[in-house]
Structures are given as structure tokens and as C-alpha cells.
C-alpha positions as CSV (number, residue, x, y, z in Angstrom):
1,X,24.9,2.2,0.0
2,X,21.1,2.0,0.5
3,X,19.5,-1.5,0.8
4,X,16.8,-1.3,-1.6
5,X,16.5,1.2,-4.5
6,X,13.2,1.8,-6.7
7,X,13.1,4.1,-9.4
8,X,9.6,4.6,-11.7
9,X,8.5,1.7,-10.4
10,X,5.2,1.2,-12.5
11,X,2.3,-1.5,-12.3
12,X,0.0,-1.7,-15.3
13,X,-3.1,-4.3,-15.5
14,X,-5.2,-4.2,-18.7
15,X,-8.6,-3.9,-18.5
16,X,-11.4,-4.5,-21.0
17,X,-12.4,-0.8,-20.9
18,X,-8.6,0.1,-21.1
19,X,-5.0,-0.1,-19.0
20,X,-5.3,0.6,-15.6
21,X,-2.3,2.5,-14.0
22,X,-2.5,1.1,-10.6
23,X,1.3,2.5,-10.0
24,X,2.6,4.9,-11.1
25,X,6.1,6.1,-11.4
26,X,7.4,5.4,-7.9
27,X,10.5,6.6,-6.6
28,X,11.9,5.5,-3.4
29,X,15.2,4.2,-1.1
30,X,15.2,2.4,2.0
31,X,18.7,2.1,4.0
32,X,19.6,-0.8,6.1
33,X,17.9,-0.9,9.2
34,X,15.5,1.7,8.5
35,X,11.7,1.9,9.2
36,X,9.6,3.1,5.7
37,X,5.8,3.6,6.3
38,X,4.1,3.8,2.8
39,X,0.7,5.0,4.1
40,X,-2.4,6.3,1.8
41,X,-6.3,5.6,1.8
42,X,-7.5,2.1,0.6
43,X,-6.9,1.7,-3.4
44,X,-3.9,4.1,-3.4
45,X,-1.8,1.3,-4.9
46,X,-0.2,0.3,-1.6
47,X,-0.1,-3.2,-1.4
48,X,0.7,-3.6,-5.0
49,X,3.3,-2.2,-4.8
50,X,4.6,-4.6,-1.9
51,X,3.6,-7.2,-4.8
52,X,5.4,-5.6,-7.0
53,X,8.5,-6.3,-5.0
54,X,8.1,-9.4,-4.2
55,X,7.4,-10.1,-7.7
56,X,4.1,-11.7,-6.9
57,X,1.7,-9.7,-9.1
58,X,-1.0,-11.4,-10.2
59,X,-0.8,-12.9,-14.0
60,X,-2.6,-10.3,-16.0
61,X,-0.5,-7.5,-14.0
62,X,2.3,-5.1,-15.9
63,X,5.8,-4.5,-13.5
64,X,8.1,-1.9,-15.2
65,X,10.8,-0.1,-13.5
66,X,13.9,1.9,-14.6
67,X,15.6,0.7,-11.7
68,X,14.6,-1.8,-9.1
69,X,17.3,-3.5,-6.7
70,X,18.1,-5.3,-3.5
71,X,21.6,-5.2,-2.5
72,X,22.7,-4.8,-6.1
73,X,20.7,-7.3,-6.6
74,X,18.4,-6.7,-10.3
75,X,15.0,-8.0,-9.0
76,X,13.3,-7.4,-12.6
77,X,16.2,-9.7,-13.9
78,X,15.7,-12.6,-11.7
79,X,13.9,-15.6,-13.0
80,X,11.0,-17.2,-10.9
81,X,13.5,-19.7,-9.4
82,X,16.0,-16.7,-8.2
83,X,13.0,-15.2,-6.9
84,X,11.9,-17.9,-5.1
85,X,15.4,-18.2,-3.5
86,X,15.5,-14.4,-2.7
87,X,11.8,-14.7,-1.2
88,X,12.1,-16.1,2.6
89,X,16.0,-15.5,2.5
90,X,17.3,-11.9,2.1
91,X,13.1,-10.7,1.0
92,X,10.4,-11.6,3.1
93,X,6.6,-10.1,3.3
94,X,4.2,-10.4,6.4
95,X,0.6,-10.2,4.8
96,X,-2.3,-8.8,6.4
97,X,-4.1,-11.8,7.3
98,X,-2.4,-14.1,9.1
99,X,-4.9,-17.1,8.4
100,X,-4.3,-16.7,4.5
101,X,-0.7,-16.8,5.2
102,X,-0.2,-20.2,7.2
103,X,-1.7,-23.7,5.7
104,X,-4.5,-24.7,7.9
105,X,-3.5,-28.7,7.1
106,X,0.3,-28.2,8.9
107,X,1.2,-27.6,11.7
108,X,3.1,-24.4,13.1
109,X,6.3,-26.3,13.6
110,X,6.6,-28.0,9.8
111,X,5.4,-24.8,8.5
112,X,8.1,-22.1,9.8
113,X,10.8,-25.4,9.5
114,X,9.9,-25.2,5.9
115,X,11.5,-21.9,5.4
116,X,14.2,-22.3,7.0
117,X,15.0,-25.7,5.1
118,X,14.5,-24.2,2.1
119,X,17.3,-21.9,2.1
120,X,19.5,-23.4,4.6
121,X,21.1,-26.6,4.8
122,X,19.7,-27.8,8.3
123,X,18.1,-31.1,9.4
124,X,14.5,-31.4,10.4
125,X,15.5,-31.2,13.9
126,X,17.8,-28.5,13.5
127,X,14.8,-26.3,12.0
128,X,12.4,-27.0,14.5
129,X,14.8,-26.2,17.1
130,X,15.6,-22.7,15.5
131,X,11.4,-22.0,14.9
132,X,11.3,-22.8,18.5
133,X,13.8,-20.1,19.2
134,X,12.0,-17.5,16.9
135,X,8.6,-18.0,18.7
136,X,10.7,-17.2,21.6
137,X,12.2,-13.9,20.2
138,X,8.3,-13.2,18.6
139,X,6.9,-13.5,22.5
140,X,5.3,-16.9,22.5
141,X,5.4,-18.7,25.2
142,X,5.5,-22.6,25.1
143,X,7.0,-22.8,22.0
144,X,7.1,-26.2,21.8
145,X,3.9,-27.1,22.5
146,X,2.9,-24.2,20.1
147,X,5.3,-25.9,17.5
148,X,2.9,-28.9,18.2
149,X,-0.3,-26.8,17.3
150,X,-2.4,-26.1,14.0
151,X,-3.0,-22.1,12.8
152,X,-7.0,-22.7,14.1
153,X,-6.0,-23.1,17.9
154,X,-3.9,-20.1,17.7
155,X,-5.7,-16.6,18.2
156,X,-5.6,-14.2,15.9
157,X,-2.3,-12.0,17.9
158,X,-0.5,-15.2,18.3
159,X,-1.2,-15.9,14.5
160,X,0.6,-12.9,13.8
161,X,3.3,-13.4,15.6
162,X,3.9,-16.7,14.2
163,X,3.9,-15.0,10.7
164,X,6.4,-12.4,12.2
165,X,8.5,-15.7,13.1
166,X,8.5,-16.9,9.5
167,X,9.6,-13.9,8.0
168,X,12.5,-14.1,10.5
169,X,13.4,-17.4,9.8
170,X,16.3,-16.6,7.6
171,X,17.3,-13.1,8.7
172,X,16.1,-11.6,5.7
173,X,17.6,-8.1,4.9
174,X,14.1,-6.4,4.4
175,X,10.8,-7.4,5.2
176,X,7.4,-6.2,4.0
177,X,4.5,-5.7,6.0
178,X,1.3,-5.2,4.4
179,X,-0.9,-4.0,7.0
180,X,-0.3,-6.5,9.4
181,X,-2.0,-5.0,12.6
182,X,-5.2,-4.3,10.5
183,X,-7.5,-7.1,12.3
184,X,-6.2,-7.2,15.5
185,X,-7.5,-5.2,18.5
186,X,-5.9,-2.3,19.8
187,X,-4.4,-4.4,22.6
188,X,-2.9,-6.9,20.5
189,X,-1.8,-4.1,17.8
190,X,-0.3,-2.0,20.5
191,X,2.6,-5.3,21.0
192,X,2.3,-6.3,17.3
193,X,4.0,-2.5,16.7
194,X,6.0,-3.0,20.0
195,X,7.4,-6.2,18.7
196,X,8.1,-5.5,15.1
197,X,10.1,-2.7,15.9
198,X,12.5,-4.5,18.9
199,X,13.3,-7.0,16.1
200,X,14.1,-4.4,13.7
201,X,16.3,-3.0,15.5
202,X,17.4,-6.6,17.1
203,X,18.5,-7.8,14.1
204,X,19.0,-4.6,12.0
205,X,16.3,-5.7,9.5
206,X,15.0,-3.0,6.6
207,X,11.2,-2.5,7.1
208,X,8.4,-1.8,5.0
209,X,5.3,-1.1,6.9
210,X,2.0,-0.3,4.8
211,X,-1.1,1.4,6.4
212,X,-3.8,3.4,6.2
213,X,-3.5,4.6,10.2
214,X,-1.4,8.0,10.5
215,X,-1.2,7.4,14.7
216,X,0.7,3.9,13.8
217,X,3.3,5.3,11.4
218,X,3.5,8.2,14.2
219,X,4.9,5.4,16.1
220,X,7.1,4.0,14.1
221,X,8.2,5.3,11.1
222,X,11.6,6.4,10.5
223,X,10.5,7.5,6.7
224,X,7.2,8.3,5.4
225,X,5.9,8.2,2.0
226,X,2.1,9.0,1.2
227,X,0.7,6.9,-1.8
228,X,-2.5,8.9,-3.4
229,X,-3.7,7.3,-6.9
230,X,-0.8,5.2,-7.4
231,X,1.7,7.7,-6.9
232,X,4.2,9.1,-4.3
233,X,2.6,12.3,-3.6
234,X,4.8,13.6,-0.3
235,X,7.9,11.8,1.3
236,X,9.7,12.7,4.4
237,X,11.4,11.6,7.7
238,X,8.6,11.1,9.8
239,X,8.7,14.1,12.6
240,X,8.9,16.7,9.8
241,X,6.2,14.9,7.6
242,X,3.9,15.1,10.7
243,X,5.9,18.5,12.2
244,X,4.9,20.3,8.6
245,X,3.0,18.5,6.1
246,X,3.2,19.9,2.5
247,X,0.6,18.4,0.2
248,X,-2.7,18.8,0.8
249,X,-3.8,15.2,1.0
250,X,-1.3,15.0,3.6
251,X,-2.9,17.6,5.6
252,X,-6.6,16.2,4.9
253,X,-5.1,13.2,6.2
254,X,-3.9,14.6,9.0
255,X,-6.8,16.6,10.3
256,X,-8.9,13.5,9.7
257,X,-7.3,11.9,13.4
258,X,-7.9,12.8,16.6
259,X,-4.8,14.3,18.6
260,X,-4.5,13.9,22.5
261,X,-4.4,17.2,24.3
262,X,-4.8,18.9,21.1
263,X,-8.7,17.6,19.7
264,X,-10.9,19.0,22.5
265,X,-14.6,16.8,23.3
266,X,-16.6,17.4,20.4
267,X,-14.7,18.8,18.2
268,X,-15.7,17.8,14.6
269,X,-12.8,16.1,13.0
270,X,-11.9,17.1,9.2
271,X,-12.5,14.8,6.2
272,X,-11.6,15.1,2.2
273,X,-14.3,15.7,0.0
274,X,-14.9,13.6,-3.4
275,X,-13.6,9.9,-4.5
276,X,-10.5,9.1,-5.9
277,X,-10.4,9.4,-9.6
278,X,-10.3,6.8,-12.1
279,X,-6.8,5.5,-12.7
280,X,-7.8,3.5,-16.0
281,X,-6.6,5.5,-19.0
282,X,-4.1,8.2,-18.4
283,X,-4.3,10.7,-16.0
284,X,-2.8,14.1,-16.6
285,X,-1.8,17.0,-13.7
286,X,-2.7,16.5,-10.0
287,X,-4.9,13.6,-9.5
288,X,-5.6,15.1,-6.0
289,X,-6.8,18.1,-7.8
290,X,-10.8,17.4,-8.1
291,X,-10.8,17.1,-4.2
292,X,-8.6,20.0,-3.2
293,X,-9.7,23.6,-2.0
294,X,-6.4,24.8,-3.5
295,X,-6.6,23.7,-6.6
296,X,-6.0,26.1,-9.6
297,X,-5.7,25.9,-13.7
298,X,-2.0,25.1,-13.4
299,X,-2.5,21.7,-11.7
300,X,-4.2,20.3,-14.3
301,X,-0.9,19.9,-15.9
302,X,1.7,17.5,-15.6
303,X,3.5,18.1,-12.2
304,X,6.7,18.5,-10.9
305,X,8.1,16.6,-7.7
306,X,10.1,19.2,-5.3
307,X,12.1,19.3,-2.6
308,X,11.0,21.1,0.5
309,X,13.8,21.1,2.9
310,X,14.3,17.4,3.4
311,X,10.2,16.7,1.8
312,X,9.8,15.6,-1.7
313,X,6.1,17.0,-2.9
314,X,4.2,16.4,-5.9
315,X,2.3,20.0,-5.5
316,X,2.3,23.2,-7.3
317,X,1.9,25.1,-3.9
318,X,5.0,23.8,-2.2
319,X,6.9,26.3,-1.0
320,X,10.2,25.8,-2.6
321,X,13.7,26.3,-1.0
322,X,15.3,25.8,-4.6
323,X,14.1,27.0,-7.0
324,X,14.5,24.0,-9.5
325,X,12.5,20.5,-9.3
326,X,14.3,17.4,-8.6
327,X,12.7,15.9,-11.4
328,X,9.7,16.8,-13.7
329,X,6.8,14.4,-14.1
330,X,3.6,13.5,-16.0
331,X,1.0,12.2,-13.9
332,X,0.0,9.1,-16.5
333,X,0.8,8.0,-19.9
């Protein structure tokens, strides 16, 4: 039985000009102890849709979904108190920025024994001796004189890690994280990936990992699902996704990197012309269409996700090896 199952997952925030359709009609699984990258270009609908499952939209914000659950569990039928018990425990999210994330007024130590106090019954001492241990497992050294510290003597890679630590706390069953190498150098993002992916496997934790960067979900990903305009536009395990991409934001996305021994000095790298459309008001056919070189009369109408060996693809063009879609789809309301 998979861990976490979504199913039209929608996000809807009204506007003064009209609804915007920030998500729309996502459908995904992730198994236990498996490694999902949702990646897609800033605005795509990523991190609200990590909101979304946390159930930390903000006020104004819409959730609908014909199916949403962890473990069985009904996460649209949970009260704010269940949710708060779920969040920490068996859910837990590791934001972008660490120093939005941890209080600047506590210290390291009160602030990861807080979790764990929350949702377990252990003494104060009890707690600080198991966030000592996780700073431990997270690579901090010192752990407790670090326990000792505030977030502003930390740098910004042990920061992280000490966000990486709370979300551990409990041994939650999934974990999101919302871009949460973004800020960091390339040194420090190099063992952020290391790290998160020993303790997934460690402790046979679910992960969802959100990006923009292809050549970190290369690294990664066990499952890959590209977000374009709110919606899942291509889905696959990661090797075939990057062996044979099948939608042609995929591919834009693709040629848009740099590949060692493959990109020779020079060479101009490719790029996707136009802007992402408008998701305010509904939004029939391909919304990829306006930007595509492929694009025909036929995408302008509502289109239908298929199965490409073991892809899904929202794209007219796919090349089908059955000849009947797994499901049928408008592209808005």
C-alpha cells in the first residue's frame, strides 16, 4: 500500500479580478521510502502544493481533492488539532529558508526539544539528549555546545542541517522539502543532497523534494514529476524521464542544462520562449501550448493524460503504447 495518495488535488485562491487556479487537478503516489522530485520553473504551483499537504495554505486559499491520504489517514478530514498532531510526527516539511524556519529568540536545543515533546511523552532532558543525537546523525559536530547556541551563530549549511534534525525528531513517515538547498553554495548543497538521502534511506523515510534544478533531481530522484502551470504535465521514474523525455517542456527543460562530456565549450545552451500563461480564470487545452514549436489546433482542447511505457504525459504528441488514455482531462474549470 503506497504511503501517500493524492488524487485532483486542487488549490484555488480568489482574486479581485477572478479565481486563480494555482493547482490544478494533481495526481500522484509516493511509496514508503521512496524519493519524489516535483520539479518545474518558479510559479508552477510547487510549493503550494507542499502547503497544500501540510494543510498550511494561507487563509484566503481553496484545497479540494477527491482523494488525499497519509497512511489511510483522510488529511482533508482532519481538524487543525489532528493536523497539528500529524505535523512533526508522521508529516514533517523542511522549508527553503532555514532562518524563517527556526525562532531567532530560542535556542537550538529548546527548539528541536520542542518537537519532540510535543508528540512524545519525554522529559526535558530526555529531549535534549535525543536532539543531541540527531545533530549527530545530521553531521554536526559538538552537538552540545551547538544545542547551547542561537540560529544567528550557526551558518547558513549548519542551519540546514539543524532544520533536517527537526524534521527527524519524530521519525516522521514523509517529509517535504521545499527547495531546501536553494541558498546554499554548491559545496554545502553537494552534502545537504548527500545527507538527505543517507537518512532516507537510514530510516526509510518517504521524501518529497521540490526544485527548479534538473542536475539535483538527477541525483536523487527515485520519481519525477514536472509541475508546469499548476499541473502535472509528465511523470516518471527518474532514469527514463531523463533517458526519454516526452513532453515538450520536459525537453526545453532539459536542453536548458549543461551536460558533462556531452555540452562542448561554447555551445549555446537551449531556452523556452514566451511566459507562462495566466492561471486566473480557466484555462482550456495545453497551457504549454503558446510556448511550444509543436503546437497544433488540437491542443487547444482539453487534454488527455497518457501512459508512455511507464511515463504519464499530458501531450497530444506522445507516442502512445495503448491506445486509450488513463484518464481524460480539462485543463481548468
Amino acid at each position: 500500500m503506497a504511503l501517500l495518495h493524492v488524487e485532483n488535488l486542487r488549490v484555488d485562491i480568489p482574486l479581485e479580478g477572478g479565481t486563480l487556479h494555482a493547482v490544478r487537478g494533481l495526481d500522484f503516489v509516493v511509496e514508503r521510502g521512496e524519493m519524489l522530485c516535483i520539479v518545474g520553473e518558479s510559479g508552477c504551483g510547487k510549493s503550494l502544493t507542499s502547503l497544500a499537504l501540510m494543510g498550511l495554505l494561507p487563509r484566503k486559499a481553496q484545497r479540494t481533492a477527491t482523494r488525499l491520504s497519509l497512511d489511510g489517514i483522510d488529511l482533508q478530514g482532519q481538524s487543525e488539532r489532528q493536523m497539528c498532531d500529524l505535523r512533526g510526527n508522521r508529516l514533517a516539511m523542511i522549508f527553503q529558508e532555514p532562518m524563517t524556519s527556526l525562532n531567532p529568540a530560542y535556542s537550538i536545543g529548546d527548539q528541536l526539544a520542542e518537537v519532540v515533546r510535543q508528540h512524545k511523552k519525554l522529559s526535558r532532558g530526555q529531549a535534549w539528549e535525543r536532539a543531541g543525537q540527531m545533530l549527530e546523525k545530521v553531521g554536526i559536530s559538538n552537538p552540545a555546545e551547538r544545542l547551547q547556541q542561537y540560529p544567528h551563530q550557526l551558518s547558513g549549511g549548519l542551519r540546514q542541517r539543524v532544520v533536517i534534525a527537526m524534521a527527524l525528531m519524530c521519525e516522521p513517515d514523509l517529509i517535504i522539502a521545499d527547495e531546501p538547498t536553494t541558498a546554499l553554495d554548491v559545496t554545502i548543497q553537494a552534502q545537504i543532497l548527500r545527507l538527505l538521502r543517507s537518512i532516507q534511506r537510514e530510516f526509510g523515510t518517504a521524501v518529497i523534494f521540490i526544485t527548479h534544478d534538473l542536475g539535483v533531481v538527477a541525483r536523487i530522484a527515485d520519481q519525477v514529476a514536472v509541475m508546469y502551470a499548476g499541473e502535472i504535465v509528465e511523470a516518471a521514474p527518474a532514469a527514463e524521464l531523463f533517458e526519454n523525455p516526452q513532453h515538450p517542456y520536459t525537453r526545453g527543460l532539459l536542453a536548458s542544462i549543461p551536460i558533462p562530456g556531452r555540452t562542448q565549450p561554447g555551445q549555446p545552451l537551449g531556452s523556452i520562449p514566451g511566459l507562462v500563461p495566466s492561471l486566473v480564470g480557466v484555462q482550456p487545452g495545453c497551457a504549454f501550448r503558446n510556448r511550444c514549436s509543436q503546437a497544433v489546433d488540437i491542443c487547444a482542447q482539453p487534454v488527455a493524460e497518457r501512459e508512455v511505457e511507464r511515463h504519464r504525459v499530458r501531450c497530444v504528441f506522445a507516442e502512445l503504447h495503448q491506445q486509450a488514455p488513463l484518464r481524460a482531462k480539462g485543463g481548468g474549470r
